[in-house]
C-alpha positions in Angstrom: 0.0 0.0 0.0 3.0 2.3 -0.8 1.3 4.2 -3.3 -2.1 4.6 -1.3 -2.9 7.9 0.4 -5.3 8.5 3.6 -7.3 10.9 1.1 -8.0 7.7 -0.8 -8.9 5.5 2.3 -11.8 8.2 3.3 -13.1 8.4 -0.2 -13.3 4.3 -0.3 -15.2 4.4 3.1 -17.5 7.3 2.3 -18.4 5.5 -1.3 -18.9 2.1 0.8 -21.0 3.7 3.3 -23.3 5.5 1.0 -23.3 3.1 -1.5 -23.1 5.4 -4.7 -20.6 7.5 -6.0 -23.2 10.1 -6.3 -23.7 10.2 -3.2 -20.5 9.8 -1.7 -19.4 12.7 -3.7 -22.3 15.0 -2.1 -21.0 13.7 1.6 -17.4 14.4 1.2 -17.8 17.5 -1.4 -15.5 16.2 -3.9 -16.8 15.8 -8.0 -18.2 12.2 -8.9 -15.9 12.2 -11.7 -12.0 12.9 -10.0 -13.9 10.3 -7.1 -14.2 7.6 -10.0 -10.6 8.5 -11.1 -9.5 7.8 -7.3 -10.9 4.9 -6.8 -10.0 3.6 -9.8 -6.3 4.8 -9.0 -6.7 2.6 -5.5 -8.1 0.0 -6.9 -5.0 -0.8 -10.0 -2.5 0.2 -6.7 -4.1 -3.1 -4.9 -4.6 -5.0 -7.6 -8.0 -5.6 -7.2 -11.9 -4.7 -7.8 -13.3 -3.1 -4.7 -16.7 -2.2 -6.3 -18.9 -3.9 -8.5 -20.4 -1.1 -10.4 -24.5 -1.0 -11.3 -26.4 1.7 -12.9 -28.0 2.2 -9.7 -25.0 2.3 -7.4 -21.7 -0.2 -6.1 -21.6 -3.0 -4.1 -18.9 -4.0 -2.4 -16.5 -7.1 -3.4 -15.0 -9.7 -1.4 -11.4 -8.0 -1.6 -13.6 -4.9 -0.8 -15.8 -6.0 2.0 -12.5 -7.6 3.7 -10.5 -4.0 3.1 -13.4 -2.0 4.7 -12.7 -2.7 8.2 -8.5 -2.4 7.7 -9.9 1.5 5.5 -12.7 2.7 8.4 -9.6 1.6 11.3 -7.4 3.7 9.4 -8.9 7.3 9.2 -10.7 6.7 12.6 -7.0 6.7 14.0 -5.6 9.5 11.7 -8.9 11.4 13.2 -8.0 10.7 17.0 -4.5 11.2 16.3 -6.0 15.3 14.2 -7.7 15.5 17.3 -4.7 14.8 19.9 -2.8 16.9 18.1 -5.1 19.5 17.9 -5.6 19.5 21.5 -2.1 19.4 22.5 -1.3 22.4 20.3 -4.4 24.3 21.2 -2.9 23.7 25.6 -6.2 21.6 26.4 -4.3 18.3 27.1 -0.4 20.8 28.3 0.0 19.3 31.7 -0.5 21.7 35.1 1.6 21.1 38.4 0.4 23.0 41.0 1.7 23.5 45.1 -1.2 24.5 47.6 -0.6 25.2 51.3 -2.7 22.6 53.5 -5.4 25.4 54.8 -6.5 26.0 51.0 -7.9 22.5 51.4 -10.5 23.4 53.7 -12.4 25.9 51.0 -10.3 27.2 48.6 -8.6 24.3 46.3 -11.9 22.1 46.1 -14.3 24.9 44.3 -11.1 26.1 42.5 -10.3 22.5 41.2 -14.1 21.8 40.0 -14.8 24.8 38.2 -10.9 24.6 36.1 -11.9 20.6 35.5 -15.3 21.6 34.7 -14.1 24.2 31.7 -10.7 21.9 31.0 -11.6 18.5 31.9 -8.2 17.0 29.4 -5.3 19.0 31.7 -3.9 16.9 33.9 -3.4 18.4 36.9 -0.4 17.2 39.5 -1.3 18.4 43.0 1.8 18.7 45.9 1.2 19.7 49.7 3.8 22.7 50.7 4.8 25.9 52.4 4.3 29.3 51.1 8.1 29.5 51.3 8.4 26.3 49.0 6.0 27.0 46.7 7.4 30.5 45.5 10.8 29.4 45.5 9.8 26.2 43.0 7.6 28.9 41.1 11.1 31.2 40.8 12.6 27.8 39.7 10.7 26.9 36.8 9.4 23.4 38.8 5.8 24.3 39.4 3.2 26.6 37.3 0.8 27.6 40.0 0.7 27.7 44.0 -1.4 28.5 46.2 0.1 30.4 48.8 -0.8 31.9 51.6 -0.5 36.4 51.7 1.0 38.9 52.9 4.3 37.6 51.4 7.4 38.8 53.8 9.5 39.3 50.7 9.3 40.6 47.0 9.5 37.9 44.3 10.0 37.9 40.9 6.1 36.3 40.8 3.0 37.4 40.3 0.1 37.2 42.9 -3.7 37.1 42.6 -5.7 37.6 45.3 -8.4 34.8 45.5 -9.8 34.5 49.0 -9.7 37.3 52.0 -10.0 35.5 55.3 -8.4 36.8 59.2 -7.2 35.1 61.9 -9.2 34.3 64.7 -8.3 32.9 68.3 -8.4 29.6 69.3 -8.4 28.8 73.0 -8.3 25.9 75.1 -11.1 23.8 76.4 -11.5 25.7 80.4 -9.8 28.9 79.4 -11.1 31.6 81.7 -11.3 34.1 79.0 -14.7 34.7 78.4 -16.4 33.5 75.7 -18.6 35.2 73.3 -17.4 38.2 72.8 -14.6 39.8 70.5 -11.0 39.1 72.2 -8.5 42.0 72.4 -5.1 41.1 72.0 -3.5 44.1 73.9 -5.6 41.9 77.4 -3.2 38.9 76.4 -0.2 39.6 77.0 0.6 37.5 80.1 -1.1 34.3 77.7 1.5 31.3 76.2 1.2 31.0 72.4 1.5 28.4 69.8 2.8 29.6 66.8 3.8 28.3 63.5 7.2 27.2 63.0 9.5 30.4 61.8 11.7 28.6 59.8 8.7 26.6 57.2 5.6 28.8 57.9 7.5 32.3 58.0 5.0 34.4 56.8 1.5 33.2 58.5 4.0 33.4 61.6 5.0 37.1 60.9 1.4 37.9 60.7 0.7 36.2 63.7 3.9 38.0 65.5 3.3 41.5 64.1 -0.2 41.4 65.4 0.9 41.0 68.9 3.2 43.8 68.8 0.7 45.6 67.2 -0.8 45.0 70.5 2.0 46.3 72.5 3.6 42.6 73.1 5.7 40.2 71.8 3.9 36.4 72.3 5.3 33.7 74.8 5.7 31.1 72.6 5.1 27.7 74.1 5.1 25.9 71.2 5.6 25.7 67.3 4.1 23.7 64.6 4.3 23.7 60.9 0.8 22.5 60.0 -2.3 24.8 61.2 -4.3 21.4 62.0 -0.9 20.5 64.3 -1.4 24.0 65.8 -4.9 23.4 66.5 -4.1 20.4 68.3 -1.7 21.5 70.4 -3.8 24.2 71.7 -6.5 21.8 72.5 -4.2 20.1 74.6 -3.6 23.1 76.9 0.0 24.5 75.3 -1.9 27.7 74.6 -3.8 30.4 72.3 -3.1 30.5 68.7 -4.2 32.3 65.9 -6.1 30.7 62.9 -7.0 31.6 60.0 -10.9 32.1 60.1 -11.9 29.9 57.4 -10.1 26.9 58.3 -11.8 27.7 62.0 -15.2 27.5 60.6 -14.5 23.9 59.2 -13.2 22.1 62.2 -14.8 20.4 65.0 -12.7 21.1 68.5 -13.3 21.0 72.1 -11.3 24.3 71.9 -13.5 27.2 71.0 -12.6 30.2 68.1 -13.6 34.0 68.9 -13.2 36.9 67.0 -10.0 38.8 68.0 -8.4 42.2 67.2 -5.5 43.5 67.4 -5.2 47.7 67.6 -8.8 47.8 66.8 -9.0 45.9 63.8 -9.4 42.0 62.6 -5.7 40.5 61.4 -6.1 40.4 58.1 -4.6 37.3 55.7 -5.4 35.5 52.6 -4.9 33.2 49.7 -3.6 33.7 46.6 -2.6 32.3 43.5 0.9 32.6 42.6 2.6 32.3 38.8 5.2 33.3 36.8 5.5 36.7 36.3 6.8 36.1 32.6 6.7 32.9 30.5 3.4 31.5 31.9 2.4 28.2 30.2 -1.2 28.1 28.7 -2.7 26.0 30.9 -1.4 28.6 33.9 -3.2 31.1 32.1 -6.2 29.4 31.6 -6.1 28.3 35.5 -5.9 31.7 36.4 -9.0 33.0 34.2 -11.0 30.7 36.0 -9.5 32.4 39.7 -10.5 35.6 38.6 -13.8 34.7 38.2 -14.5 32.1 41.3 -16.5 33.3 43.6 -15.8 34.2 47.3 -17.7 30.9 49.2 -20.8 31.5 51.0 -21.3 29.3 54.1 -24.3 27.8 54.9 -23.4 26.0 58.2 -24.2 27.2 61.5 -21.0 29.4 62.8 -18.6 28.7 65.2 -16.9 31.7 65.8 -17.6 32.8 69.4 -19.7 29.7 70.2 
């Protein structure tokens, strides 16, 4: 079959199908006289008779009826392969890694995830648990198109940042705390009160936040404790190791002996956040396309009782 073409092939199917040249001619657009020529070309290339010709249409041979299968096999795959190719060079099949700090689990990465899959269900998507710190530095690095990442940053990077869900931190106190509950917490009346906080060296940033809100309130914390995970923080101050801060949203989701009340420090709430973090240059097409879908994801709306200052 040196000399046969895949043009050829879907001509030879479409006249089988429709079983006249006429009207194969009218389904693939193409004359019915160059169609006879081709066929006839395909059929001295074989060396056989695919059609027996009638004045009111073809019927298929043996040698033809046996080559249909190997002909309709054949431009089904060059299809799939027009389509892989298509969708390869169009991005919806470009692969996606991605690095989320655990807390974005709570709200954040599940209605994010949905909607992308839900607009580009063929990018495959590689997810990785890590620090804010991690995450920019693999972004910098060219080993990871997106994070999620937790804001403020402490430091400039040569990233960009989108905004994508405004939270603050709340307190979290242990089970038979005096403090009373109920009310909004001040942290300027905690200064005498041990602290967990999260570990300085993998959680800088969320731990700044933490920090600089306490000496916002005139203070800097008694830190009993450190941990890198916000569930292991919450644990620890269930235990009795002390008050921590935590971020609202992931407050809202948990179940606790410890309680969570409103707190603010000089006034106002401690404001934090998530955002999405990319290359500020030289973004793939598939980061692009994740972050279209950001922009427009809206903030979540919770429909469960609260738990803040209960």
């Amino acid at each position: 079959m040196g000399g046969v073409d895949l043009k050829q092939l879907r001509q030879f199917v479409a006249v089988a199908q429709s079983g006249s040249f006429l009207n194969a001619s009218t389904m693939i657009g193409l004359a019915q006289p160059p169609l006879s020529v081709s066929i006839r070309k395909l059929e001295q290339e074989l060396g056989v008779t695919l059609f027996d010709r009638h004045p009111r249409g073809v019927v298929l041979t043996q040698a033809g009826q046996e080559m249909l299968a190997y002909a309709q096999d054949i431009v089904t795959r060059a299809a799939n392969l027009r389509k892989l190719m298509a969708e390869i060079s169009s991005g919806a099949r470009a692969p996606l890694s991605m690095g989320f700090v655990g807390s974005a689990t709570f709200s954040l990465l599940p209605r994010l995830m949905q909607a992308f899959q839900r607009l580009h269900p063929l990018v495959e998507v590689s997810l990785s648990e890590m620090t804010t710190q991690k995450a920019i530095a693999a972004i910098s690095d060219g080993q990871l198109d997106v994070g999620i990442v937790r804001v403020p940053l402490l430091e400039p990077a040569p990233i960009d940042i989108l905004p994508v869900e405004n939270d603050h931190l709340v307190l979290m106190v242990p089970p038979g705390h005096p403090l009373p509950a109920n009310c909004v917490a001040r942290l300027e009346d905690l200064s005498g009160e041990p602290f967990v906080m999260y570990d300085r060296s993998m959680v800088p940033n969320l731990r700044a936040v933490a920090v600089l809100a306490c000496q916002t309130a005139g203070f800097v914390p008694h830190v009993t404790q450190e941990a890198v995970q916000v569930c292991s923080v919450m644990s620890l101050v269930e235990s009795g190791f002390g008050l921590a801060l935590i971020p609202h949203k992931v407050a809202r989701r948990m179940r606790t002996r410890a309680r969570f009340q409103e707190v603010t420090s000089g006034g106002t709430l401690i404001g934090i956040g998530l955002a999405l973090a990319t290359l500020a240059d030289g973004a793939t097409l598939a980061t692009r396309r994740f972050r279209d879908v950001a922009m427009t994801l809206d903030e979540e709306e919770y429909e469960e009782a609260p738990t803040i200052g209960s």
